[in-house]
C-alpha positions in Angstrom: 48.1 -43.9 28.6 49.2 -42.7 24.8 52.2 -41.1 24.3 53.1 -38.9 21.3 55.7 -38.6 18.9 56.3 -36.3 16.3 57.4 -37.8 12.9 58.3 -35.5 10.2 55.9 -32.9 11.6 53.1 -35.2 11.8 51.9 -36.5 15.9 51.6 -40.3 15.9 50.1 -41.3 19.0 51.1 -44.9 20.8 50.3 -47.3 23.9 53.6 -48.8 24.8 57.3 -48.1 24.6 58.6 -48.7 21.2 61.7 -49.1 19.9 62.9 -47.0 16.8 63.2 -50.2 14.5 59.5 -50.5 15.8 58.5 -47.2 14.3 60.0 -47.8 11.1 58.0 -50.9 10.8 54.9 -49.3 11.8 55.0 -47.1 8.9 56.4 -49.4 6.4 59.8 -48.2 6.4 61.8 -50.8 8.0 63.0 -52.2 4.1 63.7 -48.6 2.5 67.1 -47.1 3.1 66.4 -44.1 5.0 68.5 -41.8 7.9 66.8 -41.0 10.7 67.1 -38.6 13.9 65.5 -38.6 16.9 65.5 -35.1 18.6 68.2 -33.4 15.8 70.7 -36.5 16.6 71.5 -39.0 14.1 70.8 -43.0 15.4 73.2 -45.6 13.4 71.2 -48.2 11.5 73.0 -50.6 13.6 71.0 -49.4 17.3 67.9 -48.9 16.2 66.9 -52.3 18.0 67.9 -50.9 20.9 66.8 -47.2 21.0 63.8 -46.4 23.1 61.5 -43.3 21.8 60.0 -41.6 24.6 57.0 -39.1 25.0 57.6 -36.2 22.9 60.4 -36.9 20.8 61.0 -35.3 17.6 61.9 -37.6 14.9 62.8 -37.2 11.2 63.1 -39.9 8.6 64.8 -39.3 5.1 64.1 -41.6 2.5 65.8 -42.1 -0.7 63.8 -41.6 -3.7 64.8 -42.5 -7.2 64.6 -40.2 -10.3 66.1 -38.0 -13.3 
């Protein structure tokens, strides 16, 4: 059965249960400094190895981007 996430407005649609630092690996994240909040609440860079996404969460990821 898929499950759906939304991520920065966009559904991504996935098998299993998957851990936040999973996410951020999937979309080629997981070596950029970035914030992120699952469902408006902001997860430490230090627990994202042990937070659990579920069906329907909302999540937003800020990455920092250089310029002048």
């Amino acid at each position: 059965m898929l499950s759906v996430l939304q991520v920065n407005g966009k559904e991504i649609d996935y098998d299993n249960a998957m851990q936040l630092d999973a996410l951020l690996e999937f979309l080629e994240l997981s070596n950029q400094p970035c914030a992120v909040e699952v469902n408006q609440t902001l997860v430490p860079h230090n627990e994202r190895d042990q937070f659990t996404l579920n069906e329907g969460d909302s999540i937003e990821i800020v990455t920092l981007v250089g310029g002048g």
